[in-house]
N, C-alpha and C positions, 0 to 999 in steps of 0.2 A: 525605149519601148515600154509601153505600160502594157501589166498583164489584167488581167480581168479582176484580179483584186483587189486594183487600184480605183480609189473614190475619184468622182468628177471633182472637177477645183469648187463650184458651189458647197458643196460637205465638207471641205477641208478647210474652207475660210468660215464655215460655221461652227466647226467641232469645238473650238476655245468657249463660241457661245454658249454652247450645249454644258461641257462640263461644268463652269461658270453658276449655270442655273442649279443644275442638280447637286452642284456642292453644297447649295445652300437650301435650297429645298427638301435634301433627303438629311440634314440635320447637321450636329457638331460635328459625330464622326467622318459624316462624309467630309466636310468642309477642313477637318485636319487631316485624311487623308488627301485632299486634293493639294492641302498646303506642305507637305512633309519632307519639301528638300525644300532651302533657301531659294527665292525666285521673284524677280519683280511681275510678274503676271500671277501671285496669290493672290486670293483673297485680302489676305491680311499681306500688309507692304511690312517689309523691313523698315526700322527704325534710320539705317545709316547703310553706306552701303562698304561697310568695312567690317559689319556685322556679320561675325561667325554662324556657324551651323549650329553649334552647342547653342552661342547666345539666342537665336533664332529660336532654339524647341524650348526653352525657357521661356519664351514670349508666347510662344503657340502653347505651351500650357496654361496660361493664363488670358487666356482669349474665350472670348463670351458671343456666340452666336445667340440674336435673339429670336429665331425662329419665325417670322411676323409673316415671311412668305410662305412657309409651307404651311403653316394656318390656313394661311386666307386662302390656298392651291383647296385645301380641306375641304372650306367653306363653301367654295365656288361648287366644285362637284356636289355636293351634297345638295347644293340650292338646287342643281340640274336636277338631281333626281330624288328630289326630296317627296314627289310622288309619284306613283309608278308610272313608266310609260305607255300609251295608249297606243293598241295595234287595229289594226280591220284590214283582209285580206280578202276582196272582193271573189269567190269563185275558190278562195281557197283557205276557208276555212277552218279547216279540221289542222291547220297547221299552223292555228293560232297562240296553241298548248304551248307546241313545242319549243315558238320561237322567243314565247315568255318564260317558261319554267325551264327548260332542258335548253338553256342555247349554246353554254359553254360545252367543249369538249371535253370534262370531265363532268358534265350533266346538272351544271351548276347553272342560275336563273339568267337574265340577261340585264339583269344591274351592274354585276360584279365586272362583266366584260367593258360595257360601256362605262363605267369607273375607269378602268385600266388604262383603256382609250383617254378617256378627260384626262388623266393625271398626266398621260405622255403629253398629249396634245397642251395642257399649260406650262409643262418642262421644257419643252422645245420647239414649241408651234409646225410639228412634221410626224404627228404621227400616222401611220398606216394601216388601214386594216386590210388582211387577206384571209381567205376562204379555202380553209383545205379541208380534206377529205380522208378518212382512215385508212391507211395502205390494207387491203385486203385482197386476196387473190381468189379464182376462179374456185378453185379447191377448198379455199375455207369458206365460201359462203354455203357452198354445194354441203359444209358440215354442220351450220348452223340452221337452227330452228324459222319458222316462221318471224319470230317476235324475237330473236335476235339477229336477223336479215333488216326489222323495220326500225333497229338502233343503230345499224350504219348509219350516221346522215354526216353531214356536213356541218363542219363548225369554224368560228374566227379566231383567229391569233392577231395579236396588236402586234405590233412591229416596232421597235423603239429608233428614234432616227439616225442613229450612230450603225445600225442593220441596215436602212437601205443607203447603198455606198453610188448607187448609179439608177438611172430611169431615162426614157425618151417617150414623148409622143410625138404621134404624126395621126392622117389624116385618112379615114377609112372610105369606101367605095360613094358611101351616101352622102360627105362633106362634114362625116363627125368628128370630134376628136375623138383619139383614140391610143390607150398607151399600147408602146412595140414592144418593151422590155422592162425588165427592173432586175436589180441584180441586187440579192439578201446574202450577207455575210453575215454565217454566224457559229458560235464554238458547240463541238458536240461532245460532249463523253460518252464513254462505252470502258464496261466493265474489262478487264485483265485478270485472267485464269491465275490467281494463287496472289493475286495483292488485292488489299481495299481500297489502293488507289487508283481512280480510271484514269484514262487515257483519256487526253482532250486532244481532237483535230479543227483546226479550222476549217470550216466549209462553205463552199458560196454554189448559191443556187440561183440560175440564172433563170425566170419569168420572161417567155417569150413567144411569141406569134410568126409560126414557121413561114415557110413560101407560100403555103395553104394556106394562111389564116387560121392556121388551128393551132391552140395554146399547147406548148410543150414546154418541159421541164431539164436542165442538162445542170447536173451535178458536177463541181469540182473536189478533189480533198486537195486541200493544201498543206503545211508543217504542223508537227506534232506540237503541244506545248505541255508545260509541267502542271496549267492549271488554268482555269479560266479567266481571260484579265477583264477587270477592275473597270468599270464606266466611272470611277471616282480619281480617277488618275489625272494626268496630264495631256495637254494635246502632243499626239504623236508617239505617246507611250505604246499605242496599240495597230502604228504602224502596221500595216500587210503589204502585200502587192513585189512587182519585182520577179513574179515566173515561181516558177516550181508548182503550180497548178498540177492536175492529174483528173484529168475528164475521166467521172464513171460511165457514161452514157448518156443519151437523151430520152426523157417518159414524154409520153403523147398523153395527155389527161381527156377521159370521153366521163361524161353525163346519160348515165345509164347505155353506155354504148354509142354514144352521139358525142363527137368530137366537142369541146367547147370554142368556141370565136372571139372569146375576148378573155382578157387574163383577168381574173378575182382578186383585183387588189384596186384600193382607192383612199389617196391621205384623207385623212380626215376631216378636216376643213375644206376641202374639194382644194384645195391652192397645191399647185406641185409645185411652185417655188420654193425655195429654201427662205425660210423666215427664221427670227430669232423669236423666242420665248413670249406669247405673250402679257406673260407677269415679268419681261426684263426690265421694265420700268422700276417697277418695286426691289427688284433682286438688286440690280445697283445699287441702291437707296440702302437697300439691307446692308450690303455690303459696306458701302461706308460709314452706316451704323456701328456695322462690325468692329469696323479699327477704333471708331472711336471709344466703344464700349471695352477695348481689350487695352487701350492705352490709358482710360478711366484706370481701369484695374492694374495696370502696372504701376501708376504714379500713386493708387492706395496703398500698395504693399511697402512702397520707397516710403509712404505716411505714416506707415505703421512704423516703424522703427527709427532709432534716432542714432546718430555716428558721433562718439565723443569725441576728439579735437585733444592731446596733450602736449603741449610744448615743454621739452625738457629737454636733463641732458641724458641719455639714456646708450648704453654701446648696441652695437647690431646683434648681438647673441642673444643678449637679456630682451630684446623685444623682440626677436622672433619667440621666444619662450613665452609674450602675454599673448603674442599675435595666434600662438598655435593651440594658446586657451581657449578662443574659441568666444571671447568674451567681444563679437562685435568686429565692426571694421576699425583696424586702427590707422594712423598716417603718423611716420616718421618724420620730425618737421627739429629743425635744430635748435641750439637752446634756448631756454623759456623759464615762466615758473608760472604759467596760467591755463588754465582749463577750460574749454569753449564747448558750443554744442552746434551742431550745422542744424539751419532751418529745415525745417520739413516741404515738401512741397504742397502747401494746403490750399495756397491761392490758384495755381492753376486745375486742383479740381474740382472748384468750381466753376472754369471755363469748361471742361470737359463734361460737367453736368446740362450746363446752359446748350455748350453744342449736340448734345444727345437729346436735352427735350426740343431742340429744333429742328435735328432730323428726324423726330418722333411725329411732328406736325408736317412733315414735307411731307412724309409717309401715307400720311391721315390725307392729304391734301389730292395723292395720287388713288383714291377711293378706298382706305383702309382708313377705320378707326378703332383704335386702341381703347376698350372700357374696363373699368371692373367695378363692382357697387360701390363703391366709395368716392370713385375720384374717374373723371374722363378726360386724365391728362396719363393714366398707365394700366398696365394690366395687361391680360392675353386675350380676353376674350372680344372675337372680331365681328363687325358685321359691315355687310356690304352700304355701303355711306353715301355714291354717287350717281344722278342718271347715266353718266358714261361708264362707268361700271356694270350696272342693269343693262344700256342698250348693247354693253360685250357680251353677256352672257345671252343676250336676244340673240344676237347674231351669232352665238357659237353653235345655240339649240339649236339653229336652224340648218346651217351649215353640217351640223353631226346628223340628223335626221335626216335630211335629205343624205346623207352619204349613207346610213343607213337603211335605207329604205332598197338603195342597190346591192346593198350587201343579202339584203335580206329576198331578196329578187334572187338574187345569184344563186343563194344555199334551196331555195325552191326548187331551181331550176335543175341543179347539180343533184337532188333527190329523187324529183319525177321523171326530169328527161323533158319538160315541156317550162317554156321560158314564159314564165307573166309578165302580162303588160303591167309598168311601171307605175301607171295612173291605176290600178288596182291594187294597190300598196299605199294605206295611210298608214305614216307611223311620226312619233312627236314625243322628246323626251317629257318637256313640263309644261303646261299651258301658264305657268304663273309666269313665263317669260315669251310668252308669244306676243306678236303685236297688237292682237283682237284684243288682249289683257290691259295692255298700257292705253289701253284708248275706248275702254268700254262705255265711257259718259258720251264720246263722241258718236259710236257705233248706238249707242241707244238714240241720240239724236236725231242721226241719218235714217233710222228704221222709224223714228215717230215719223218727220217728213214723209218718207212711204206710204205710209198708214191715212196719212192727212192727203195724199195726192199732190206735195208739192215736189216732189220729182220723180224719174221714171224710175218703172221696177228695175228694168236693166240696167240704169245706173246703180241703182240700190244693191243688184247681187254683184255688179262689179267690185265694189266697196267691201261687201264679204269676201273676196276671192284675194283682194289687196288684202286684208287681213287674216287667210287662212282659215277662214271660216268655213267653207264647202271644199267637201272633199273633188280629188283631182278627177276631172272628165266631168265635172258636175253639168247638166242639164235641166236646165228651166222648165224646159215645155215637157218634157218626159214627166218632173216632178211633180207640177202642177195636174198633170194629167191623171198621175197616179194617187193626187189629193182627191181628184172631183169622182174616180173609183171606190177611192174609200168610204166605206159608209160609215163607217167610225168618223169621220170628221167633220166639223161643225165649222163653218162657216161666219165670219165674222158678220159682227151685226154691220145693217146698210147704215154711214152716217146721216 
């Protein structure tokens, strides 16, 4: 019997993905905490598989993460909003301020959140964003002032995808789709009268659309813990599930007194499927960079030093008395009267060099390139290298905006009490990555032919509308109309 803590099988044949990525993306330390018991699913493999624990953190001390992906994770975002994003809120203007400057919940702009978002969303290709609202009751508002009644609003929380453990949709009265549930696991602390340490409970909050159709909230607590676990861990370290739940109740969520009909959450990418990463092309690639950069490094330190070789005739006492000198590895070998030295291993690192500048190039080949002024064969500093590279980051702006645009629909709605139509919400992270952008020779083209009469206007604004060029509900004849109103406008000359 599964309890409500328990993730659907999609999440759990993802989870190894997930940690995988972010071991390597949130740096060395993550990447040796993920690797810190002996295990053929690390990162870094064991050498042998007789190889101890001891000998293993030996090895993992000398392991060399080269960071190439969370760079280029860096990169990517920063590309997205390397300039600001562009809003217009047809009808609802005055809450253009808000949703630019104040969008976060501690009143911070709406870069830093949509950051938050990209970075989940290239960690794991599942992130989510939901729309809550500040628990205030009838009695505190009744004590706050005018202008701080109009700083209640409504803000986003990113959700990381190891959080949502469960989700369904189905199909609403109209033939829409529509999600029924989602169910968010996640650890809370709360303070303890006379220690500095809190109390963590696990809790799962079940997102849901009653018999009515109206979004309700039912709280479970489940087992205490000593402290909040580790997304750097192992899969199944952070097991839950199994019963011992404890329903607090169920909250009915209203919009200014008006039940809501649909629940305020939507992944990011619009894909509710469970996807893996997508930078797991490159994370792989890293990954086996990884080993081979940390095996470089164990066969230089074996280079560094050299093992003398004495064949004599020597008793077992007196040579554990040089051995315990300290003076070197020795080997008791019977008698002799010659003095040797063991080769170094110098010839296979150069194979180890050869196989690292050629995962350096596979790397470069999967749209990362490696420069630094001197040489663009190494270095850290990255830039995006491929059109398939550029057409991902096309389609992730697009996919984030558009899911944004609902998000931002929702937090209107959930503040006035009155729901805006969707096509009165333009929003768009970066136009350097829109399709109007990568085709601007063409669209000057298509708009000369206009000009010249060699094709129809209606063809002509279709071609904007394929490229994002007019905004949604756009109207021809209304705009033209409100040209030949204008007296400000000047009419082109007759050819």
């Amino acid at each position: 019997m599964k309890s409500i803590g328990d993730p659907r099988s999609e999440w759990t044949s993802a989870e190894q993905s997930w940690l995988r990525s972010r071991a390597v993306i949130e740096g060395p330390g993550a990447a040796r905490e993920h690797d810190k018991l002996i295990s053929f699913n690390n990162l870094l493999v064991p050498f042998s598989v007789k190889m101890t624990q001891q000998q293993y953190e030996l090895l993992l001390a000398e392991a060399e993460l080269p960071c190439i992906t969370a760079q280029f994770q860096k990169i990517l975002v920063e590309s997205l909003l390397r300039k600001r994003p562009t809003l217009s809120l047809k009808g609802n203007e005055q809450f253009e301020n808000w949703i630019l400057d104040e969008f976060g919940q501690d009143g911070a702009p709406i870069e830093p959140v949509i950051a938050d978002a990209l970075q989940e969303e290239l960690a794991t290709g599942f992130a989510w964003a939901f729309v809550d609202h500040p628990r205030v009751t009838e009695a505190m508002l009744e004590e706050m002032t005018t202008e701080e009644r109009k700083n209640v609003r409504p803000y986003v929380v990113v959700r990381r995808a190891e959080e949502v453990i469960n989700w369904q949709y189905g199909i609403d009265n109209t033939g829409r789709r529509q999600l029924l549930y989602v169910v968010i696991r996640t650890f809370v602390s709360k303070p303890v009268p006379g220690s500095v340490h809190p109390q963590v409970s696990e809790v799962i909050y079940k997102h849901f659309l009653d018999e009515q159709g109206e979004y309700s909230i039912e709280e479970f607590v489940g087992s205490e813990r000593p402290e909040i676990p580790s997304t750097a861990g192992r899969a199944g370290d952070n097991k839950t599930g199994g019963g011992g739940y404890v329903s607090r109740g169920v909250i009915k969520i209203t919009a200014v007194g008006t039940p809501l009909k649909y629940i305020p959450a939507w992944p990011l990418s619009a894909n509710s499927d469970v996807i893996t990463s997508p930078l797991m092309p490159i994370v792989e690639k890293e990954i086996a960079l990884y080993n081979k950069m940390t095996r470089r490094n164990h066969l230089l330190y074996n280079a560094s030093t050299f093992t003398p070789v004495v064949i004599g005739d020597i008793s077992r006492e007196n040579f554990n008395d040089v051995v315990d000198g300290g003076l070197g590895t020795w080997m008791l070998l019977p008698a002799g009267s010659s003095v040797d030295v063991l080769a170094t291993p110098t010839a296979a690192l150069g194979d180890y060099d050869r196989a690292i500048e050629n995962a350096l190039e596979e790397i470069a080949a999967l749209g990362v390139r490696m420069l630094s002024p001197q040489s663009q064969k190494s270095g850290v500093a990255l830039k995006i290298h491929n059109a398939a590279q550029t057409a991902q980051l096309g389609a992730l702006n697009t996919d984030v905006a558009n899911t944004w645009r609902q998000v931002i629909r929702c937090m209107i709605h959930w503040y006035t009490g009155v729901e805006p139509p969707l096509e009165s919400i333009t929003f768009s992270l970066s136009s350097d990555f829109l399709s109007s952008a990568q085709g601007e020779v063409l669209l000057r083209m298509v708009g000369d032919w206009c000009e010249r009469g060699l094709i129809d206007r209606k063809l002509f604004i279709h071609v904007l509308n394929q490229n994002g060029l007019l905004p949604d509900g756009y109207n021809d004849e209304d705009a033209q109309k409100s040209l030949r109103n204008n007296t400000n406008f000047i009419p082109p000359l007759e050819p």
